[in-house]
ChimeraX commands (.cxc) that place a marker at each C-alpha (Angstrom):
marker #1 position 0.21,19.79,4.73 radius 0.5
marker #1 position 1.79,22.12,2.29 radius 0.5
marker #1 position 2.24,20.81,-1.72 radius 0.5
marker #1 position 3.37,23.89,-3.18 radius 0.5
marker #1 position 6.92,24.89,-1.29 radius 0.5
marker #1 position 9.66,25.19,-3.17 radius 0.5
marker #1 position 12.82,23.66,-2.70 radius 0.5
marker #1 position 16.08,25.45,-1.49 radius 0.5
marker #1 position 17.42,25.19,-5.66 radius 0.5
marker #1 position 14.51,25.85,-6.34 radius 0.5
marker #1 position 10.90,25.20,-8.06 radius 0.5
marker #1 position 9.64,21.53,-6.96 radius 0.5
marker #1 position 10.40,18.61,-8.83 radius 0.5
marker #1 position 7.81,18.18,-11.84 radius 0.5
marker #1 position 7.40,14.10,-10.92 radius 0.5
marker #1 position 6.42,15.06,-6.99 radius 0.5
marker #1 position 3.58,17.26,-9.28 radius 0.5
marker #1 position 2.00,14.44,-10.92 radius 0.5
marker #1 position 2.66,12.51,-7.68 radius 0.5
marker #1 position 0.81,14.85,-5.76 radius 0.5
marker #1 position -2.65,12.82,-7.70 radius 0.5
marker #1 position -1.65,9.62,-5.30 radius 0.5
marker #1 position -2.74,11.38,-2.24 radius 0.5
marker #1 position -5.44,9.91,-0.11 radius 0.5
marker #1 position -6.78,6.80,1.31 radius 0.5
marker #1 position -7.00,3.65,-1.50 radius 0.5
marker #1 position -8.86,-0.13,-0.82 radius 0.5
marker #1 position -6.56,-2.35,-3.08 radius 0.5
marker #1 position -6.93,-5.64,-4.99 radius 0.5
marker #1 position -3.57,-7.56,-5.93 radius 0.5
marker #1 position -3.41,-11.13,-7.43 radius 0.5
marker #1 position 0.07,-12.70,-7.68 radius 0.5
marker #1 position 1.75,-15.74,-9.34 radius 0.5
marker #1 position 2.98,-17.44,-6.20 radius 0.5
marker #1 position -0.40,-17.17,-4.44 radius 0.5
marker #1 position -3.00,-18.72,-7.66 radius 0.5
marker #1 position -6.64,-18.20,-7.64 radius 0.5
marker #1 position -6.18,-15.75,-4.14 radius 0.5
marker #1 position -7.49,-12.06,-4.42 radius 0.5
marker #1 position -5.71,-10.23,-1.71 radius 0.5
marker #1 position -7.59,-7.50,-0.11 radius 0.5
marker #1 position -5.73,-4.04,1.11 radius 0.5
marker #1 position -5.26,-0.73,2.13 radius 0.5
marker #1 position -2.82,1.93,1.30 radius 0.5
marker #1 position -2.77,5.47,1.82 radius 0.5
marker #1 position -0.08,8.29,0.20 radius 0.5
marker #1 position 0.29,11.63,2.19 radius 0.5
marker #1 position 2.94,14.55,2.00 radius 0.5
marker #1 position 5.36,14.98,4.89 radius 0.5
marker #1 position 5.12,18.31,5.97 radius 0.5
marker #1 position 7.25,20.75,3.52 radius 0.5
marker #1 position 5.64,18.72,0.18 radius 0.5
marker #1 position 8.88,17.04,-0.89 radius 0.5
marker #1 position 8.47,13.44,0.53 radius 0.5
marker #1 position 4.98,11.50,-0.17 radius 0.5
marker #1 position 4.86,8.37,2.61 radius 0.5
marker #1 position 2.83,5.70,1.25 radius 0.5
marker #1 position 1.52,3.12,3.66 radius 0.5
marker #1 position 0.28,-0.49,2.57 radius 0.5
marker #1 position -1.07,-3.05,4.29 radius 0.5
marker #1 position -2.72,-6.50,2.92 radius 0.5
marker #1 position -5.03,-8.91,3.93 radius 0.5
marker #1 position -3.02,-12.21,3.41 radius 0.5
marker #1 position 0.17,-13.55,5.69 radius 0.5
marker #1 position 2.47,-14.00,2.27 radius 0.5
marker #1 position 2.03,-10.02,0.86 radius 0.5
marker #1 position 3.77,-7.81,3.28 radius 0.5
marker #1 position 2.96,-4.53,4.66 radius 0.5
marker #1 position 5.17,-1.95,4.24 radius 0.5
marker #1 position 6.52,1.78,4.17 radius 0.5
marker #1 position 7.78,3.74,1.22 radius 0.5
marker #1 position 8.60,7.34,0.80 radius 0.5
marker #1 position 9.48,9.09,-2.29 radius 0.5
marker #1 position 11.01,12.45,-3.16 radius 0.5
marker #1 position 13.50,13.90,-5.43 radius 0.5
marker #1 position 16.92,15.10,-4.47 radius 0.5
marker #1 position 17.00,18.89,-3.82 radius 0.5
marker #1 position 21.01,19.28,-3.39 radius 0.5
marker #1 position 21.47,19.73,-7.39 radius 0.5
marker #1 position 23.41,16.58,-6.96 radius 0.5
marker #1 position 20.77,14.49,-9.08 radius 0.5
marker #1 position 23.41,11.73,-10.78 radius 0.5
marker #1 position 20.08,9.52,-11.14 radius 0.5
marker #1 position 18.33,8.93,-14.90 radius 0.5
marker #1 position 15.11,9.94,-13.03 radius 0.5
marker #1 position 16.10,13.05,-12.30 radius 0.5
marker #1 position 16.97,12.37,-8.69 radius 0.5
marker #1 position 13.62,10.81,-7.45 radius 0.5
marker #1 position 13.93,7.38,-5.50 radius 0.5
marker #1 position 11.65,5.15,-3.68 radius 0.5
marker #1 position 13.14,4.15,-0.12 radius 0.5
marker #1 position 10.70,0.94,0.87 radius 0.5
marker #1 position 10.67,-1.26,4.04 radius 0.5
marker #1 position 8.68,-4.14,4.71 radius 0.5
marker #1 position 7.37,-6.16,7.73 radius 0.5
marker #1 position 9.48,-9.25,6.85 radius 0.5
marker #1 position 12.62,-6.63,7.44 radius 0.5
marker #1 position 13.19,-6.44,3.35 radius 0.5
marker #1 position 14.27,-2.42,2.45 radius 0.5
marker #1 position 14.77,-1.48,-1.20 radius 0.5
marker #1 position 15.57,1.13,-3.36 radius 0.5
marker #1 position 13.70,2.04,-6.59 radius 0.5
marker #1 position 14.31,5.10,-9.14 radius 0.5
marker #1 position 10.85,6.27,-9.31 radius 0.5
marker #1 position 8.93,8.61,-11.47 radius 0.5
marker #1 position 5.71,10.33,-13.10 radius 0.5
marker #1 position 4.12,11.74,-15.70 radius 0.5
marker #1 position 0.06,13.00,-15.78 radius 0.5
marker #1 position -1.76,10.00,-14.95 radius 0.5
marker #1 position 1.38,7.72,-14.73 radius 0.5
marker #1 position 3.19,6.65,-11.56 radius 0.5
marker #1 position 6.59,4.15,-12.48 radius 0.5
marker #1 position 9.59,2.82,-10.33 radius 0.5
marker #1 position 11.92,0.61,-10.88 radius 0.5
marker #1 position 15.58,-1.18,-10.07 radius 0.5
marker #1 position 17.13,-2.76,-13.00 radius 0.5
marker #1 position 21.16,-2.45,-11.42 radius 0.5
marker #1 position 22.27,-5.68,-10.81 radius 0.5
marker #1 position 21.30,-6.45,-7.11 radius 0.5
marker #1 position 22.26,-9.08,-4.35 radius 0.5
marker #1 position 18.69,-10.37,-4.41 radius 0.5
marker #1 position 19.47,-11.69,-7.79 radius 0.5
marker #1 position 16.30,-10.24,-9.58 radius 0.5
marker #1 position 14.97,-6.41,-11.36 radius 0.5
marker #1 position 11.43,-4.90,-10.88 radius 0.5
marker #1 position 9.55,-2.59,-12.49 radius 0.5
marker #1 position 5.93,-1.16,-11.84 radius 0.5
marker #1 position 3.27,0.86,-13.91 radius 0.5
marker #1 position 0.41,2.46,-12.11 radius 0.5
marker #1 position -1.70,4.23,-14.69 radius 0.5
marker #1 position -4.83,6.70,-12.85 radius 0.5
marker #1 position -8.18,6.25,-14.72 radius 0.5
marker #1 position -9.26,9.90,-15.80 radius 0.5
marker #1 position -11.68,10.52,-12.86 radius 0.5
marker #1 position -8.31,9.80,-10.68 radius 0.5
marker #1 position -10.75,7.33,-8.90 radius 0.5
marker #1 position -8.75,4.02,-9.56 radius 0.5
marker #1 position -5.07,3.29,-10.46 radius 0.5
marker #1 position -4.39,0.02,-12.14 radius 0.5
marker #1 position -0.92,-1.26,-10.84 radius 0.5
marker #1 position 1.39,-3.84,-13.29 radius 0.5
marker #1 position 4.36,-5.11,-11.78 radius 0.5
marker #1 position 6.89,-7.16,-13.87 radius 0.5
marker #1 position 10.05,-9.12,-12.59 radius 0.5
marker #1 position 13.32,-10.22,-14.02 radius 0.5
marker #1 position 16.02,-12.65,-12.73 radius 0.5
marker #1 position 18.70,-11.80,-15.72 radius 0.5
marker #1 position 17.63,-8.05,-16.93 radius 0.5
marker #1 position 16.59,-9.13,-20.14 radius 0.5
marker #1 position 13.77,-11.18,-19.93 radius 0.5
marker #1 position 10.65,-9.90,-17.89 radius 0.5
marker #1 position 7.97,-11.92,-16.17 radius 0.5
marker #1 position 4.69,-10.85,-14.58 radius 0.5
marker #1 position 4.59,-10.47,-11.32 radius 0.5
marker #1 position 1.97,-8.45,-8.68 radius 0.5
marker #1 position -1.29,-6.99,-10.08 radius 0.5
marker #1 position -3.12,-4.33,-7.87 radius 0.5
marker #1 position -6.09,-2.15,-8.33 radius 0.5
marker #1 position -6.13,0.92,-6.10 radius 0.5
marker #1 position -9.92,2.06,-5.50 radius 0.5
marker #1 position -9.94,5.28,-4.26 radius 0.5
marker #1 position -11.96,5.73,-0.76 radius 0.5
marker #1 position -11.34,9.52,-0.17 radius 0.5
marker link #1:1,2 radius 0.2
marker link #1:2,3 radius 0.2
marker link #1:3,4 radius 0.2
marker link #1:4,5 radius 0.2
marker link #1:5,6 radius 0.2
marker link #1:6,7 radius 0.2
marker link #1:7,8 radius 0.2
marker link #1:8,9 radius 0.2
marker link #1:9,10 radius 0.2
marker link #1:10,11 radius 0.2
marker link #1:11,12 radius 0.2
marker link #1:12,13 radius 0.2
marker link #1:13,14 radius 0.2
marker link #1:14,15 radius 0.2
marker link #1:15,16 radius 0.2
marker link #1:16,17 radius 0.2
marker link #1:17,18 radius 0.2
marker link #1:18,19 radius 0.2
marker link #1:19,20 radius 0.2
marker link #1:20,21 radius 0.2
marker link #1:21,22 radius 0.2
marker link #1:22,23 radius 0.2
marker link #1:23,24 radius 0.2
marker link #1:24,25 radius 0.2
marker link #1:25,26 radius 0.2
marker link #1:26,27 radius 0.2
marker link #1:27,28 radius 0.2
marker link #1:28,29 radius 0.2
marker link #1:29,30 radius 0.2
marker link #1:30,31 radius 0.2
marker link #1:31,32 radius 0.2
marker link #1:32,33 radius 0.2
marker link #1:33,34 radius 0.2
marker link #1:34,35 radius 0.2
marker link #1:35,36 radius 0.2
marker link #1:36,37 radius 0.2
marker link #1:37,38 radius 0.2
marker link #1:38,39 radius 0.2
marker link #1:39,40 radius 0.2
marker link #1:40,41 radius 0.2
marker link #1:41,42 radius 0.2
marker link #1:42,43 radius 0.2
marker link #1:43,44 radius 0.2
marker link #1:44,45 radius 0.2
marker link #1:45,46 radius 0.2
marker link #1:46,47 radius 0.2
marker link #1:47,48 radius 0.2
marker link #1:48,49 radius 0.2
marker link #1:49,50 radius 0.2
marker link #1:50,51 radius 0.2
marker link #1:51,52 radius 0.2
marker link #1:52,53 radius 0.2
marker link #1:53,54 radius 0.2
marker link #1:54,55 radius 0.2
marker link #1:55,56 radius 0.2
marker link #1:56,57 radius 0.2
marker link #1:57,58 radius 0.2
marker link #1:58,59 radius 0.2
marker link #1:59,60 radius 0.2
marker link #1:60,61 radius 0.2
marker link #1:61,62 radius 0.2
marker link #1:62,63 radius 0.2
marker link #1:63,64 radius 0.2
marker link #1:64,65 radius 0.2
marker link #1:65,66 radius 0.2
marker link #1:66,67 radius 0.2
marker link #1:67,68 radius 0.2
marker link #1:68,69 radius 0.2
marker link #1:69,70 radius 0.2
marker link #1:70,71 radius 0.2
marker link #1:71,72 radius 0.2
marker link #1:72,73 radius 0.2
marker link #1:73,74 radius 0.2
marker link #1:74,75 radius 0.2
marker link #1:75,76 radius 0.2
marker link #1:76,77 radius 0.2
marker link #1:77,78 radius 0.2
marker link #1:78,79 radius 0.2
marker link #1:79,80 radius 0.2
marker link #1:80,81 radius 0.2
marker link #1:81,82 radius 0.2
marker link #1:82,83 radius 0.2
marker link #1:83,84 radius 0.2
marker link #1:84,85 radius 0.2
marker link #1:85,86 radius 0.2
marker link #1:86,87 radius 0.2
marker link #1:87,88 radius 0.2
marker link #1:88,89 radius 0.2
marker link #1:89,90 radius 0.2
marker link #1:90,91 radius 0.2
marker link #1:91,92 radius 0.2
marker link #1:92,93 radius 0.2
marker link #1:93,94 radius 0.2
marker link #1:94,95 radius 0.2
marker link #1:95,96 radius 0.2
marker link #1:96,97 radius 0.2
marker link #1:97,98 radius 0.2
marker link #1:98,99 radius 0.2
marker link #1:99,100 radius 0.2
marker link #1:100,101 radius 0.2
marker link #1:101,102 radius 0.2
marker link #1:102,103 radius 0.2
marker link #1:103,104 radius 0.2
marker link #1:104,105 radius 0.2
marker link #1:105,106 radius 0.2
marker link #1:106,107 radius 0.2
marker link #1:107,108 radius 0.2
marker link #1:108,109 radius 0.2
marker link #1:109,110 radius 0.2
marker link #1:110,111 radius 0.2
marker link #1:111,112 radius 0.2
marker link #1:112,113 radius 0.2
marker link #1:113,114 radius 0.2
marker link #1:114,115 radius 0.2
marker link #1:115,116 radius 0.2
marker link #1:116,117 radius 0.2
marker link #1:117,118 radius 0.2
marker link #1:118,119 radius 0.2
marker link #1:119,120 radius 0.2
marker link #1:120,121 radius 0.2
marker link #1:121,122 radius 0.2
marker link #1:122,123 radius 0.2
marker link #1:123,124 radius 0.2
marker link #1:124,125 radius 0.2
marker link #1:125,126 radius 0.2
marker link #1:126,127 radius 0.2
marker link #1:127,128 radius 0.2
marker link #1:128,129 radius 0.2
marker link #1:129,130 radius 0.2
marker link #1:130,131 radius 0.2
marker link #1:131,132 radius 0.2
marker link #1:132,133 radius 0.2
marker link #1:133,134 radius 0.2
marker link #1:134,135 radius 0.2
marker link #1:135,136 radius 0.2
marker link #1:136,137 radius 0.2
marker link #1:137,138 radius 0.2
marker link #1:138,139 radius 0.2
marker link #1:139,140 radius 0.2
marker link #1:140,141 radius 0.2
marker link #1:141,142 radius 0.2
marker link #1:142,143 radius 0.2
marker link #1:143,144 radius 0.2
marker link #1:144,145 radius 0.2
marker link #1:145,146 radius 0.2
marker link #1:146,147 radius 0.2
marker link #1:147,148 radius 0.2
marker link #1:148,149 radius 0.2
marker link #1:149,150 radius 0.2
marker link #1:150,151 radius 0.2
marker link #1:151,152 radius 0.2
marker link #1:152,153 radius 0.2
marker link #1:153,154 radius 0.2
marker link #1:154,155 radius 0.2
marker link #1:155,156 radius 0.2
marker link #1:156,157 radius 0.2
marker link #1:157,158 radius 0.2
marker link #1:158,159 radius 0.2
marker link #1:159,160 radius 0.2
marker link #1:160,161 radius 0.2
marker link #1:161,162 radius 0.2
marker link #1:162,163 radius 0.2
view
C-alpha cells in the first residue's frame, strides 16, 4: 500500500508522516486502575488503507474487561480543517458497541489524541505514545478526567514491536 500520494489540496498531512512509524504488527502490555495487579496481554496492528491517508489500527486484548476495537485516523483533505490539530481525528469503535472521536496527532517519535470537549460520557482523555529510538517499542500513557481540570491516570500499554 502506497504512503507517499498526495492529497487532492495537496502534499500529505505532516502528522500521517510521523504516523507512518506505527505501521506493523505490535504484542502489547496494558495495566489499568480498575483491573489491580492484572497485566493484560495484546495485539494490535496499524496499516495504511490503500491511497496512504487513513492508518486502521486494530487491537485486541487478552482479558474480558479491555475491549477490542477499531480506529482509523487521517487528516481532512477538503481544506475545511476547523480542528486545533490541523484536521486529523481518531474515529474508534469497540466490541462493547462504544464509538468515539479523538483529535489526534504526531510529531517524530510522538503519537497523541485526545477529547477534552465536554462529552455525554461525562469524562476527557488524553494519550501519549512516545517510540523508543530503534522504533522497536512505544510506551503508551493514558490519563482521564471527569471535570477537565483535574487529570487521573488511567491505561498503561507497552507496544513491542513483532514485525
Amino acid at each position: 500500500m502506497s504512503d507517499t500520494t498526495t492529497s487532492p489540496t495537496g502534499a500529505r498531512n505532516p502528522t500521517l508522516e510521523h504516523l507512518n512509524a506505527l505501521v506493523g504488527e505490535w504484542e502489547t502490555e496494558a495495566t489499568h486502575p480498575f483491573i489491580p495487579n492484572t497485566v493484560v496481554q495484546g495485539r494490535a496492528t496499524f496499516e495504511w488503507l490503500d491511497g496512504g491517508y487513513f492508518l486502521i489500527w486494530r487491537m485486541a486484548h487478552d482479558h474480558p474487561d479491555i475491549p477490542n476495537g477499531i480506529a482509523i485516523m487521517g487528516c481532512d483533505t477538503s481544506g475545511d480543517a476547523n480542528l486545533s490539530s490541523g484536521g486529523c481525528t481518531l474515529r474508534y469503535f469497540d466490541s462493547r458497541g462504544v464509538s468515539r472521536v479523538y483529535q489526534v496527532s504526531a510529531d517524530e517519535g510522538v503519537w497523541r489524541f485526545w477529547r477534552d470537549w465536554p462529552a455525554p460520557w461525562g469524562f476527557a482523555q488524553r494519550f501519549t505514545g512516545t517510540l523508543s529510538a530503534d522504533g522497536k517499542t512505544i510506551t503508551g500513557s493514558s490519563d482521564i478526567s471527569e471535570n477537565g481540570s483535574t487529570w487521573a491516570l488511567d491505561l498503561q500499554i507497552t507496544y513491542k514491536r513483532v514485525r
